[in-house]
C-alpha positions as CSV (number, residue, x, y, z in Angstrom):
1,X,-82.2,-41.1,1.7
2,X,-82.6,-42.3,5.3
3,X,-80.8,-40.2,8.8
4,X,-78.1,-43.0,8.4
5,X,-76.8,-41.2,5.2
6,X,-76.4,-38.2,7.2
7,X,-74.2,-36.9,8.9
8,X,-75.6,-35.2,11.9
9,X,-73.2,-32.3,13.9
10,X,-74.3,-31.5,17.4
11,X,-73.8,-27.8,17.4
12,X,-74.7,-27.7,21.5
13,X,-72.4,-30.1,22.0
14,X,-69.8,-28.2,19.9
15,X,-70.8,-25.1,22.0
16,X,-70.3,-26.6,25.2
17,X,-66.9,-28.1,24.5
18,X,-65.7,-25.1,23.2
19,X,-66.8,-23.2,26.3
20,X,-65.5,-25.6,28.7
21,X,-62.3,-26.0,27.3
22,X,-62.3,-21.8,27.5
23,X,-62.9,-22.4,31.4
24,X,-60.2,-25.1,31.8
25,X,-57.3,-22.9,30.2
26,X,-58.4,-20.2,32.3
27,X,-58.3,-21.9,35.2
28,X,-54.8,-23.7,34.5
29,X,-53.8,-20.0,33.5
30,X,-54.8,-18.7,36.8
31,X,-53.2,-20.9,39.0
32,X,-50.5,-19.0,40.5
33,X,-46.9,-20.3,42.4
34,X,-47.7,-21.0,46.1
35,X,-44.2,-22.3,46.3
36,X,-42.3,-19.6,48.3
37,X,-45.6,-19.3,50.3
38,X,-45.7,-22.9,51.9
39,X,-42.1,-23.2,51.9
40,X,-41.4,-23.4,55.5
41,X,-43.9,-26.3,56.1
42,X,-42.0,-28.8,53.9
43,X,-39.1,-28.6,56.7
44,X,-35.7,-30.4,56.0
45,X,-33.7,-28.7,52.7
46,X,-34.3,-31.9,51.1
47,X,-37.4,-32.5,50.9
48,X,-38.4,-28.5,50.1
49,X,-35.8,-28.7,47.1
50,X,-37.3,-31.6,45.7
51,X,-40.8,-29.4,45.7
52,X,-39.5,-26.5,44.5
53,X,-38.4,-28.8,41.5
54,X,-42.2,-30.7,41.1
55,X,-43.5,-26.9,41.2
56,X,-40.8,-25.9,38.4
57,X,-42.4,-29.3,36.4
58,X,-45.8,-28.7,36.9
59,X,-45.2,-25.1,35.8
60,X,-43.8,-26.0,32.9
61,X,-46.4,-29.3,32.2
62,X,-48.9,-26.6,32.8
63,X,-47.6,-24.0,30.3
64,X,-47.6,-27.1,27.8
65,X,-51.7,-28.0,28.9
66,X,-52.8,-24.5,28.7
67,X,-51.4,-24.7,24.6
68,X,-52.8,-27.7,23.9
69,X,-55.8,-26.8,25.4
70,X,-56.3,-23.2,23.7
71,X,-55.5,-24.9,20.4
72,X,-57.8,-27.8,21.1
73,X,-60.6,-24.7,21.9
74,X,-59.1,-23.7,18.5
75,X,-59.7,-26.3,16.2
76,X,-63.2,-27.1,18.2
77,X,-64.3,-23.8,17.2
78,X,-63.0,-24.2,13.3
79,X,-64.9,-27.2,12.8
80,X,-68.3,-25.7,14.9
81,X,-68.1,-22.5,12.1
82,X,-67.5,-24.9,9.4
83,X,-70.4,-27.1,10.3
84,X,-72.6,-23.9,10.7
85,X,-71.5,-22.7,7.3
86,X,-71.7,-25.6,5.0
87,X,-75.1,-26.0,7.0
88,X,-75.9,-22.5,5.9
89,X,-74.3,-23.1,1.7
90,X,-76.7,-26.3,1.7
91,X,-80.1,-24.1,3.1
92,X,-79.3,-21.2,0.1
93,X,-78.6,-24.0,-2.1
94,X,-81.8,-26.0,-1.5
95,X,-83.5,-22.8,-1.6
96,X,-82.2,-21.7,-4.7
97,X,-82.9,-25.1,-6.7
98,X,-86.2,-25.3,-4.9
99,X,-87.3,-21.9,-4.3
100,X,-88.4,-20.4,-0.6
101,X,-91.0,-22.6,0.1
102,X,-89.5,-26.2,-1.1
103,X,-91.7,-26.3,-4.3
104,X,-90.5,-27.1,-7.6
């Protein structure tokens, strides 16, 4: 059997994503309202109403992020323990038919 008839899992790569997408959700989970502190600058009624309402839609878009996000770190995180234990099922297998040291 030659590497094209396997499948190869890059577990740092796995790692990484999982990590990162840990940082994003944290950091789209600590962004906090500035709203009510810049409200003066926007001046006319108008135009501060119309960015109190892009605030109260990014809130919510962000709310909506964060989930997919966590359950993207979710599912990454499924699939990198799956990988690690059908790795791990295929070693005690091969062992097994093989014995410790690969003989016959």
């Amino acid at each position: 059997m030659g590497d094209h008839d396997r499948l190869v899992v890059d577990y740092t790569l796995l790692e990484s994503s999982k990590s990162n997408l840990r940082d994003i959700r944290r950091v789209f989970e600590g962004i906090t309202d500035h709203r009510d502190d810049i409200s003066d600058i926007w001046g006319h009624e108008s135009i501060a109403g119309e960015m109190k309402n892009f605030v109260n839609n990014w809130d919510n878009y962000r709310r909506e992020l964060v989930d997919n996000v966590q359950d993207l770190g979710k599912q990454v995180e499924t699939a990198l323990k799956s990988f690690q234990k059908q790795d791990l099922d295929l070693k005690n297998a091969s062992e097994k038919k093989h014995g410790k040291n690969g003989g016959k």
